[in-house]
mmCIF file as Biopython writes it, N, C-alpha, C and O atoms, coordinates in Angstrom:
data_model
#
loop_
_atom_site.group_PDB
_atom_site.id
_atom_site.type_symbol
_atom_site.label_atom_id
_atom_site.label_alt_id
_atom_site.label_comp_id
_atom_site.label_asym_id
_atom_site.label_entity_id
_atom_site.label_seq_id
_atom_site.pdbx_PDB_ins_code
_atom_site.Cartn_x
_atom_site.Cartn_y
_atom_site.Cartn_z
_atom_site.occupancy
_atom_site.B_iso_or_equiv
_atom_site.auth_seq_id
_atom_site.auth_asym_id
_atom_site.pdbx_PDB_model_num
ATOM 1   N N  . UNK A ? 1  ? -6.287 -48.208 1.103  1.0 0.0 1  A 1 
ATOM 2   C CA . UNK A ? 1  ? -6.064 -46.958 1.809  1.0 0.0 1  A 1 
ATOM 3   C C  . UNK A ? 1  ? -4.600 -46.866 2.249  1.0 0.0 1  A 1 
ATOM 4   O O  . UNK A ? 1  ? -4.072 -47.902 2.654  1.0 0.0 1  A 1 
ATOM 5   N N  . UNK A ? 2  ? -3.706 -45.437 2.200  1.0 0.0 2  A 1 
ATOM 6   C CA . UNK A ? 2  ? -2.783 -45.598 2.370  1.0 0.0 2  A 1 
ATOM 7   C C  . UNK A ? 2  ? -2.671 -44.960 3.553  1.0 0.0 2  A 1 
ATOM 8   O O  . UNK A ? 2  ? -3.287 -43.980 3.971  1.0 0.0 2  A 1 
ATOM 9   N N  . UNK A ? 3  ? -1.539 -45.832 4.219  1.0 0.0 3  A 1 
ATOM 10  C CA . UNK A ? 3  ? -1.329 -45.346 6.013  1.0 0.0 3  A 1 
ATOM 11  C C  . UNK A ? 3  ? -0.134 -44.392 6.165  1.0 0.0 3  A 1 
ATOM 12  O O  . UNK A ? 3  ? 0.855  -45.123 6.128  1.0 0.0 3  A 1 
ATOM 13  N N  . UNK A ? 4  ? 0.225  -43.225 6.306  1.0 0.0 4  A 1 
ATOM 14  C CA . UNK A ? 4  ? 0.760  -42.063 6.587  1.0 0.0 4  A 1 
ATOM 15  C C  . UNK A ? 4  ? 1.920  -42.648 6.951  1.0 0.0 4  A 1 
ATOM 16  O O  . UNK A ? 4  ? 1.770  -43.863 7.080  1.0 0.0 4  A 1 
ATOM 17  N N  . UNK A ? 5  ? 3.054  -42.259 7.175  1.0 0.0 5  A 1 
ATOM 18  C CA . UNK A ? 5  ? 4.571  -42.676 8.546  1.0 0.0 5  A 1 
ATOM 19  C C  . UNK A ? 5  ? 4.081  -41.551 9.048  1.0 0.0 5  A 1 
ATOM 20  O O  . UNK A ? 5  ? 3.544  -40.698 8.341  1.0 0.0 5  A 1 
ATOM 21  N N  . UNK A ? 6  ? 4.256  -41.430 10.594 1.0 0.0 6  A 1 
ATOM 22  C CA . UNK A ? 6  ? 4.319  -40.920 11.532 1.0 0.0 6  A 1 
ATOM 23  C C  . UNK A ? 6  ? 5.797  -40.074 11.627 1.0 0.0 6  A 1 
ATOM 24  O O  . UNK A ? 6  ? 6.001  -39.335 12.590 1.0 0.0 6  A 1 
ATOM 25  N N  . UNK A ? 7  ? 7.083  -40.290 10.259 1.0 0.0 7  A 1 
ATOM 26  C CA . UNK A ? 7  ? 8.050  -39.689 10.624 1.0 0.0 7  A 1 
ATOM 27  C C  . UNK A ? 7  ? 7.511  -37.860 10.574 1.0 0.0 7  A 1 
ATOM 28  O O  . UNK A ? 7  ? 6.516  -37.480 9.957  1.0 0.0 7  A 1 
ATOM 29  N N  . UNK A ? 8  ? 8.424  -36.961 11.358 1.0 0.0 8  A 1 
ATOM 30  C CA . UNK A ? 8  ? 8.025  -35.883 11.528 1.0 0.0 8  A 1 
ATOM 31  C C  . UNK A ? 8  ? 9.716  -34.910 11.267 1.0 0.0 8  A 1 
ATOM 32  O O  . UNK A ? 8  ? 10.007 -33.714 11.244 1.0 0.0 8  A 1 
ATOM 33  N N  . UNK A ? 9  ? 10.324 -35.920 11.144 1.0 0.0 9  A 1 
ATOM 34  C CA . UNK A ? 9  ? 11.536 -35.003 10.333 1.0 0.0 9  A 1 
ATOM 35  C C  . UNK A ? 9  ? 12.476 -34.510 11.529 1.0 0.0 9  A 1 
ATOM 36  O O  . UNK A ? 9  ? 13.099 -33.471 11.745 1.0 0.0 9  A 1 
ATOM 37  N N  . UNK A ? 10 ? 12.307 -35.678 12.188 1.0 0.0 10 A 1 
ATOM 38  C CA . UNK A ? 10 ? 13.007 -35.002 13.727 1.0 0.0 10 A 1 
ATOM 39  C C  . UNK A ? 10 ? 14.100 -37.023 13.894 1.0 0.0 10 A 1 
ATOM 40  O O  . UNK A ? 10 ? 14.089 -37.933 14.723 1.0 0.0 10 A 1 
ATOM 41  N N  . UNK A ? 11 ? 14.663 -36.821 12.872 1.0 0.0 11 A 1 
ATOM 42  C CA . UNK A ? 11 ? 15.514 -38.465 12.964 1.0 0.0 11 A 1 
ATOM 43  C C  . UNK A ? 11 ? 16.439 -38.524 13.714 1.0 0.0 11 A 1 
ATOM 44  O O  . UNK A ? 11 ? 17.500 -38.301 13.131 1.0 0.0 11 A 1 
ATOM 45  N N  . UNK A ? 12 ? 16.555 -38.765 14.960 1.0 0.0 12 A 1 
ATOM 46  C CA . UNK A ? 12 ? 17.384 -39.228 15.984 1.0 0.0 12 A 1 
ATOM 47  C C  . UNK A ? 12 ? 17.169 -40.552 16.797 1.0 0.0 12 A 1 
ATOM 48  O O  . UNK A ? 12 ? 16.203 -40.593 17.559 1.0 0.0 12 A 1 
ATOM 49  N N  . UNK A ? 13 ? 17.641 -41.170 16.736 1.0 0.0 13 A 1 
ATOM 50  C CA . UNK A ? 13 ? 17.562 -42.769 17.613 1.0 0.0 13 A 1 
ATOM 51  C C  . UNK A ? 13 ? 17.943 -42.473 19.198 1.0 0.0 13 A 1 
ATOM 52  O O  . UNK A ? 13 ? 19.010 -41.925 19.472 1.0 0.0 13 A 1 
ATOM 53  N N  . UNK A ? 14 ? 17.319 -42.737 19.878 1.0 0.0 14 A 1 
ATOM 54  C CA . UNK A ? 14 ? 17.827 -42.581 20.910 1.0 0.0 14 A 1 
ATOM 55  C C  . UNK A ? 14 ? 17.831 -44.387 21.383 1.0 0.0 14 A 1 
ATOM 56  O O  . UNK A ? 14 ? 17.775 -45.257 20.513 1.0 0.0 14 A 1 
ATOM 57  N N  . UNK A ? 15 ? 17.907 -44.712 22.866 1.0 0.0 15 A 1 
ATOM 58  C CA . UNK A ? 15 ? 18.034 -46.119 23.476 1.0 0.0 15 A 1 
ATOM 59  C C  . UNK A ? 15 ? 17.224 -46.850 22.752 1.0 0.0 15 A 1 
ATOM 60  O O  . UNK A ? 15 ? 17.852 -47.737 22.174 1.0 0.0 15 A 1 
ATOM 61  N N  . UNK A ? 16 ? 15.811 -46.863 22.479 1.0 0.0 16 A 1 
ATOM 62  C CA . UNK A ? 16 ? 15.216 -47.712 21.765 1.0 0.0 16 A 1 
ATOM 63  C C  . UNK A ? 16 ? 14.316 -47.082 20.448 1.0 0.0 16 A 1 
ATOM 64  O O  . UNK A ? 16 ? 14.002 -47.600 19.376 1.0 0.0 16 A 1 
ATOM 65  N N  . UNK A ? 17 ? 13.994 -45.452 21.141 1.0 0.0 17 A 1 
ATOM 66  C CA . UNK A ? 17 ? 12.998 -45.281 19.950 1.0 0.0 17 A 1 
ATOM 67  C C  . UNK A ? 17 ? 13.515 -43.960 19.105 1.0 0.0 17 A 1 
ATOM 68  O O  . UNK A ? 17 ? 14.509 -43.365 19.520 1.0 0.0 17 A 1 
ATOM 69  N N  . UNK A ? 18 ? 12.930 -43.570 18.088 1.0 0.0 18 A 1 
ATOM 70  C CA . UNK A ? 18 ? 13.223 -41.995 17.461 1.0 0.0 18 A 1 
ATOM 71  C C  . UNK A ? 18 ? 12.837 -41.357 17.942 1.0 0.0 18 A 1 
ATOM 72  O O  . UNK A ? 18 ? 11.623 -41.268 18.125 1.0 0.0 18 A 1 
ATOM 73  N N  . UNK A ? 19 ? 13.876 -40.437 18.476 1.0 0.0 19 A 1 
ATOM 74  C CA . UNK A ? 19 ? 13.005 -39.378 19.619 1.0 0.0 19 A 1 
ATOM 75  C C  . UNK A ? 19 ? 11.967 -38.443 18.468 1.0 0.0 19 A 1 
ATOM 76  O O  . UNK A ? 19 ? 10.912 -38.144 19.026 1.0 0.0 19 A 1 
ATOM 77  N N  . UNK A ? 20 ? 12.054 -37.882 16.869 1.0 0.0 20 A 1 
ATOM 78  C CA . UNK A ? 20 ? 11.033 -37.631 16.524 1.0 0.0 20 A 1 
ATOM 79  C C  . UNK A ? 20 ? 9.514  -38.589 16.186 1.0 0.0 20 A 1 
ATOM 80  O O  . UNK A ? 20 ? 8.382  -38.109 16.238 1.0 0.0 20 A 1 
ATOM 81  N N  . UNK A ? 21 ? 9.820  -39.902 15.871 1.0 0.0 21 A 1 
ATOM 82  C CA . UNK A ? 21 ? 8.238  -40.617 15.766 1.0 0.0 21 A 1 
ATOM 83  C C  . UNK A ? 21 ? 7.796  -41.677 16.833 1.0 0.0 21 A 1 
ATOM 84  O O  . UNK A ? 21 ? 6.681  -42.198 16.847 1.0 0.0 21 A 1 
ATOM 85  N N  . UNK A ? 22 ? 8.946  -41.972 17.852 1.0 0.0 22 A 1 
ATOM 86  C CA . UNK A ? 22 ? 8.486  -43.067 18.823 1.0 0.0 22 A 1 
ATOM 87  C C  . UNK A ? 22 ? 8.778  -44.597 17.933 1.0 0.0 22 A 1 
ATOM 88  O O  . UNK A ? 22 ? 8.293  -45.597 18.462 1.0 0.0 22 A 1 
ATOM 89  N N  . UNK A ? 23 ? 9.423  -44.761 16.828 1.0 0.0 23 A 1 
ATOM 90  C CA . UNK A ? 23 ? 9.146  -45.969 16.132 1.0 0.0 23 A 1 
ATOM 91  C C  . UNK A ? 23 ? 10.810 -46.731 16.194 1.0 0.0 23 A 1 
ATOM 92  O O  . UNK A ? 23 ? 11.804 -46.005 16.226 1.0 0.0 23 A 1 
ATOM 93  N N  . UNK A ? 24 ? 10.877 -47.594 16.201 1.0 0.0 24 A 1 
ATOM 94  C CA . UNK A ? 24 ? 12.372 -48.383 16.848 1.0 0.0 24 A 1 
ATOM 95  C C  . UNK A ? 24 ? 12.687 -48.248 14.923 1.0 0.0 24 A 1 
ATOM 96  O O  . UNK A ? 24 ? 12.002 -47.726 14.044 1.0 0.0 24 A 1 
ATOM 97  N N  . UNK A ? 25 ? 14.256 -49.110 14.857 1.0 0.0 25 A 1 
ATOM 98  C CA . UNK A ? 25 ? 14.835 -48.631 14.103 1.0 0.0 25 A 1 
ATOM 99  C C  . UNK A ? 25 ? 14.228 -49.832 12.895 1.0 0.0 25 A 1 
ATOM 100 O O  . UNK A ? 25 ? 14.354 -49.610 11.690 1.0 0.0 25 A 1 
ATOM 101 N N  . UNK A ? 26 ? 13.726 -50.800 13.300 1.0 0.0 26 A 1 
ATOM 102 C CA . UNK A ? 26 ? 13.593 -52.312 12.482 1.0 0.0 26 A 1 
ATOM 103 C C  . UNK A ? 26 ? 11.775 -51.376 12.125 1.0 0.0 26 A 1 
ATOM 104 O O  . UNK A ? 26 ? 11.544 -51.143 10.938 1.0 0.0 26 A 1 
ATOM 105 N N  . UNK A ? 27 ? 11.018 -51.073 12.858 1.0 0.0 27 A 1 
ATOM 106 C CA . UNK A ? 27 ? 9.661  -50.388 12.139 1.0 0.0 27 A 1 
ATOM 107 C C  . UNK A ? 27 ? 10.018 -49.638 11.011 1.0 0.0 27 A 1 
ATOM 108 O O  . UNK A ? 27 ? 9.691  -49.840 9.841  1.0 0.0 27 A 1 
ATOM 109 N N  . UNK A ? 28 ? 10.875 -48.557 11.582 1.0 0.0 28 A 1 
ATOM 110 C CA . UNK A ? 28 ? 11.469 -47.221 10.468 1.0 0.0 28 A 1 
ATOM 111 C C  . UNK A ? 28 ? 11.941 -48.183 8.806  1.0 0.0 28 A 1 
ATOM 112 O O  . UNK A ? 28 ? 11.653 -48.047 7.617  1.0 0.0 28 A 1 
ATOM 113 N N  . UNK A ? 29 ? 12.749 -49.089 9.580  1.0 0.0 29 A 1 
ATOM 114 C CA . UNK A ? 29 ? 13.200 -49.677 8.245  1.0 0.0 29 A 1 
ATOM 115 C C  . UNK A ? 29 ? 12.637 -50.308 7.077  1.0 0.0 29 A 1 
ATOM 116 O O  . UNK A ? 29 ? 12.921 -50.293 5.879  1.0 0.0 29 A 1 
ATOM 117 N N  . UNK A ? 30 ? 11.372 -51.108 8.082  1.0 0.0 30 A 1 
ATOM 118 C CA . UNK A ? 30 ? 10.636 -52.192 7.276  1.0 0.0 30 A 1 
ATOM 119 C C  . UNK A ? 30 ? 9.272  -51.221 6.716  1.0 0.0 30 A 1 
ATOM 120 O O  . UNK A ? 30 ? 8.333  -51.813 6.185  1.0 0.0 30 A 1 
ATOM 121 N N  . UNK A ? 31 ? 9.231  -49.746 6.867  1.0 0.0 31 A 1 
ATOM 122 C CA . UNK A ? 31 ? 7.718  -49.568 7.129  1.0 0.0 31 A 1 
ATOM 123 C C  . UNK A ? 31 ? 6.952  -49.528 5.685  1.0 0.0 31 A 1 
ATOM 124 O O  . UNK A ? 31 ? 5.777  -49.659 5.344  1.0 0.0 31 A 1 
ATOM 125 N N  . UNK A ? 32 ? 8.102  -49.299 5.045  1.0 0.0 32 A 1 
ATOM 126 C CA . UNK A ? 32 ? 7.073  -49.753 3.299  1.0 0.0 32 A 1 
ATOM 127 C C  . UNK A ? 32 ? 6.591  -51.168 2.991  1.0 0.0 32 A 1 
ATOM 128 O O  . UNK A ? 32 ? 5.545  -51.423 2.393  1.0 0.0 32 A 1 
ATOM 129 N N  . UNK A ? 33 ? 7.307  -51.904 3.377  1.0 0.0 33 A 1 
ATOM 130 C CA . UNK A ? 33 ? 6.875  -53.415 3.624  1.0 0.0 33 A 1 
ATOM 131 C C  . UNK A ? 33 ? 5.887  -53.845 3.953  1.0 0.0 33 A 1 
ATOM 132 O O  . UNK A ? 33 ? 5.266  -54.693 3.312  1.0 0.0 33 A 1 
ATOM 133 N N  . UNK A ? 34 ? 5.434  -53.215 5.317  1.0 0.0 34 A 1 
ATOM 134 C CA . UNK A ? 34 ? 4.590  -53.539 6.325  1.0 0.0 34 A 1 
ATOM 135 C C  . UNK A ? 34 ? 2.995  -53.567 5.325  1.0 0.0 34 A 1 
ATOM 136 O O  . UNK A ? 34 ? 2.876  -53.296 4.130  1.0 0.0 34 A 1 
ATOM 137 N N  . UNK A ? 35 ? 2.247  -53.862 6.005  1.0 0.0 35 A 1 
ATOM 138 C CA . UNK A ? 35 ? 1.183  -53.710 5.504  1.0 0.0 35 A 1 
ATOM 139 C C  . UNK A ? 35 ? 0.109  -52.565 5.636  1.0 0.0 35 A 1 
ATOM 140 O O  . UNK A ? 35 ? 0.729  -51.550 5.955  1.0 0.0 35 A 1 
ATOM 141 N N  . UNK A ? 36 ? -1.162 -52.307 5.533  1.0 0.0 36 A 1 
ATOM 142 C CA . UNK A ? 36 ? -1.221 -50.919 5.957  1.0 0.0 36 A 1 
ATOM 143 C C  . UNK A ? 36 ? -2.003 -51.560 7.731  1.0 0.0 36 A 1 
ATOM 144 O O  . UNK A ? 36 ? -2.231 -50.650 8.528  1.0 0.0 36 A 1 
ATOM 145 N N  . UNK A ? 37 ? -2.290 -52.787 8.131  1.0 0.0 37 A 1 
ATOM 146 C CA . UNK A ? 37 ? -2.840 -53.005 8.999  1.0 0.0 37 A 1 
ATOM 147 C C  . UNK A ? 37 ? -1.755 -53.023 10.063 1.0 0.0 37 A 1 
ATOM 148 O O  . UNK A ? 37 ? -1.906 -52.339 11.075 1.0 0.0 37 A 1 
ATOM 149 N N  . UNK A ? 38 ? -0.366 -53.977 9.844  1.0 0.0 38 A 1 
ATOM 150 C CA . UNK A ? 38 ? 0.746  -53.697 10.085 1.0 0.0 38 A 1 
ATOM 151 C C  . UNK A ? 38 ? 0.986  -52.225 10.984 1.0 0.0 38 A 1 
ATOM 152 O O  . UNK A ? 38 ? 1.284  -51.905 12.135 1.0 0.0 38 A 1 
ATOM 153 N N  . UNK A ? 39 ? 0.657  -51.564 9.691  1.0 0.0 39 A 1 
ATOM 154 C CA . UNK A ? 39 ? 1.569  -50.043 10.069 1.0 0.0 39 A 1 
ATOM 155 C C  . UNK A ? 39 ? 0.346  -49.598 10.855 1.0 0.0 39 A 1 
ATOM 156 O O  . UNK A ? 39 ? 0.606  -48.662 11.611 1.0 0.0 39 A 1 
ATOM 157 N N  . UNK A ? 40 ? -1.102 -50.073 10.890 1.0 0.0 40 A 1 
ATOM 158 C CA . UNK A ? 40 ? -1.839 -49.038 11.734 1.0 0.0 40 A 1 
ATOM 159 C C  . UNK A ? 40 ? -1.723 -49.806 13.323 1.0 0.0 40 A 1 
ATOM 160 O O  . UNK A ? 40 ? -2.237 -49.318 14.330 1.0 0.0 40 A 1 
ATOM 161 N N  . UNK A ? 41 ? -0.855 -51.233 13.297 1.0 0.0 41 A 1 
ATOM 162 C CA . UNK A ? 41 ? -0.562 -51.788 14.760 1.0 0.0 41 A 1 
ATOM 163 C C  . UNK A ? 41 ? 0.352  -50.488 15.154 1.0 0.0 41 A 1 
ATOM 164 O O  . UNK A ? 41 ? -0.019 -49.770 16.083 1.0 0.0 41 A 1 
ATOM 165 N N  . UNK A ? 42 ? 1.699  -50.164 14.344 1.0 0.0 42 A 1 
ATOM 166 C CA . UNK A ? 42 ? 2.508  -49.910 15.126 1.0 0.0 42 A 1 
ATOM 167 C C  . UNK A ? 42 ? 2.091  -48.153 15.414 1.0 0.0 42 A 1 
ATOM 168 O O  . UNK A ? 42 ? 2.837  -47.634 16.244 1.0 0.0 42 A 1 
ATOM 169 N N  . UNK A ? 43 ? 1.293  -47.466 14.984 1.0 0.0 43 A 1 
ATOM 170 C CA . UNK A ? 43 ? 0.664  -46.321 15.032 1.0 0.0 43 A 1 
ATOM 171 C C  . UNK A ? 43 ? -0.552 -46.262 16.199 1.0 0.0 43 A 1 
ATOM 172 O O  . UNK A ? 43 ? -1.134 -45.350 16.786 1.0 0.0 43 A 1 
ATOM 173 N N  . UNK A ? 44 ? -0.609 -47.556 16.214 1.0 0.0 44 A 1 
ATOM 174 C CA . UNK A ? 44 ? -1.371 -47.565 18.134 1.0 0.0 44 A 1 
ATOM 175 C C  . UNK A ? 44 ? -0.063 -47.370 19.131 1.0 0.0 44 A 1 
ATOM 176 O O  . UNK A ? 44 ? -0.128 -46.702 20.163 1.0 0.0 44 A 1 
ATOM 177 N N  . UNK A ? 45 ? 0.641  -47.768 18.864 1.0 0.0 45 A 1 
ATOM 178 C CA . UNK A ? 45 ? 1.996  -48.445 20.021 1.0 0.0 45 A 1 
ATOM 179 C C  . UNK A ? 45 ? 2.401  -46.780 20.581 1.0 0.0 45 A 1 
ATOM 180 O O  . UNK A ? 45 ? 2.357  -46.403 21.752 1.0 0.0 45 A 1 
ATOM 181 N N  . UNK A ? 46 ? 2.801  -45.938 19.355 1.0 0.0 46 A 1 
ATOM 182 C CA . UNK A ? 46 ? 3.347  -44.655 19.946 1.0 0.0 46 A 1 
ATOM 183 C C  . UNK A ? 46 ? 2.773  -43.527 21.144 1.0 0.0 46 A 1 
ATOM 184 O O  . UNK A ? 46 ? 3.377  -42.916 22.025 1.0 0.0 46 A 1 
ATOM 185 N N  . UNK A ? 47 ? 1.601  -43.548 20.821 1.0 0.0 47 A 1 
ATOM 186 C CA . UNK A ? 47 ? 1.262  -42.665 22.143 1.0 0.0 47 A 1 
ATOM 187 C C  . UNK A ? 47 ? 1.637  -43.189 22.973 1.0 0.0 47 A 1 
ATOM 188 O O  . UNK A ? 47 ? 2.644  -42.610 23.379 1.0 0.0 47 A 1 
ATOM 189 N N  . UNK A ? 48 ? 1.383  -44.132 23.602 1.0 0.0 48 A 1 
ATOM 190 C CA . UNK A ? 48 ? 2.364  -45.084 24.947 1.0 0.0 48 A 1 
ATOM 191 C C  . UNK A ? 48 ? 3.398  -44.838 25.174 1.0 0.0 48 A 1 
ATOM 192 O O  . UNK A ? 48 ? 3.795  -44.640 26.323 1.0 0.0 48 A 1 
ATOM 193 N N  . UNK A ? 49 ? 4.553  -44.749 23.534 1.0 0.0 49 A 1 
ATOM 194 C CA . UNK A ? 49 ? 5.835  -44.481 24.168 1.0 0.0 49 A 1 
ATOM 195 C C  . UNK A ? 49 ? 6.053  -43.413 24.198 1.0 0.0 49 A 1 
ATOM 196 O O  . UNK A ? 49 ? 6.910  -43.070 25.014 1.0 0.0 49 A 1 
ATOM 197 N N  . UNK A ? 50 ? 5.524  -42.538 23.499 1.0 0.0 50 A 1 
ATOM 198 C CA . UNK A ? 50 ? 5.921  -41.194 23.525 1.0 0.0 50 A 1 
ATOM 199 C C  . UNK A ? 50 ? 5.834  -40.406 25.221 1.0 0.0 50 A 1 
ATOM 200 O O  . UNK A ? 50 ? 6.431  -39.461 25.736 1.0 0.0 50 A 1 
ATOM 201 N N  . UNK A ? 51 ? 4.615  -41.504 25.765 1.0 0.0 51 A 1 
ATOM 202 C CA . UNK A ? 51 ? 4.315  -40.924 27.278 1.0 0.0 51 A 1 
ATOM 203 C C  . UNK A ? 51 ? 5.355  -41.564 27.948 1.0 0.0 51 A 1 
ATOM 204 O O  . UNK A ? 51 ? 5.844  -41.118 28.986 1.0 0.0 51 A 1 
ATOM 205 N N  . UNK A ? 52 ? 5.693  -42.530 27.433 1.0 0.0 52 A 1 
ATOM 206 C CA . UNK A ? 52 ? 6.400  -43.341 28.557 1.0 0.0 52 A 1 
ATOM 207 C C  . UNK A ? 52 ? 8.252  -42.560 28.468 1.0 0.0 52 A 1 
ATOM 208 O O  . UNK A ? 52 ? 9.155  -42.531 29.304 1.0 0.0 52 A 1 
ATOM 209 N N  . UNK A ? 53 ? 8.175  -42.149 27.361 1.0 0.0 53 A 1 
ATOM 210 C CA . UNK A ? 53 ? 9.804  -41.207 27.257 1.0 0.0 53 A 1 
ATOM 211 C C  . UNK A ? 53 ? 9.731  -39.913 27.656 1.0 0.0 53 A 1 
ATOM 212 O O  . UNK A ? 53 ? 10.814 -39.392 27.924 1.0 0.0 53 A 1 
ATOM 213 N N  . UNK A ? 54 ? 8.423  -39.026 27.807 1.0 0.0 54 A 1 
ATOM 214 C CA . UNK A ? 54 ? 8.514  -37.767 28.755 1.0 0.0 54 A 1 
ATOM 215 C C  . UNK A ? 54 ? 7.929  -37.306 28.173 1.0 0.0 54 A 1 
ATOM 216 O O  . UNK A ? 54 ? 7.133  -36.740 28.922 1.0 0.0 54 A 1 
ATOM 217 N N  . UNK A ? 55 ? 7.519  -36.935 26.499 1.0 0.0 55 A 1 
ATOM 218 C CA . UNK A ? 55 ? 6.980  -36.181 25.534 1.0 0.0 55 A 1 
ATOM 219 C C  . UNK A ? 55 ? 5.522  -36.161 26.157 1.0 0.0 55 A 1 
ATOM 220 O O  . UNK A ? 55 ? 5.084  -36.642 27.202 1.0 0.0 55 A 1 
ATOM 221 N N  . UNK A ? 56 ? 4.833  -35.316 24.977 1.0 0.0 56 A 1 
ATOM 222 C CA . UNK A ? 56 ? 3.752  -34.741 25.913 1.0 0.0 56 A 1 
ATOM 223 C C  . UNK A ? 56 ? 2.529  -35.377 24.944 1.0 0.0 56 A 1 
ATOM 224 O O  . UNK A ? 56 ? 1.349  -35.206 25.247 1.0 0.0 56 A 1 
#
């Protein structure tokens, strides 16, 4: 099964994360790599940050 990127076409880095997907710059980079279990860890992680940076 293949796992989606979460990019949304909004590529800006801010202090730690992309202010369009919440994903740091070493996820973004590696994410074809990753595995699809991998990529469905780091696809838990974002709602958290997205709350924790102001987004809604």
């Amino acid at each position: 099964m293949t796992v989606e990127s979460p990019c949304v076409g909004v590529c800006r880095l801010g202090a730690r994360y992309c202010e369009g997907c919440f994903r740091t710059i070493r996820e973004i980079g590696g994410w074809s790599s990753l595995t699809a279990d991998e990529k469905r860890a780091v696809l838990a992680l974002l709602p958290a940050r997205r709350l924790q940076q102001g987004g809604a």
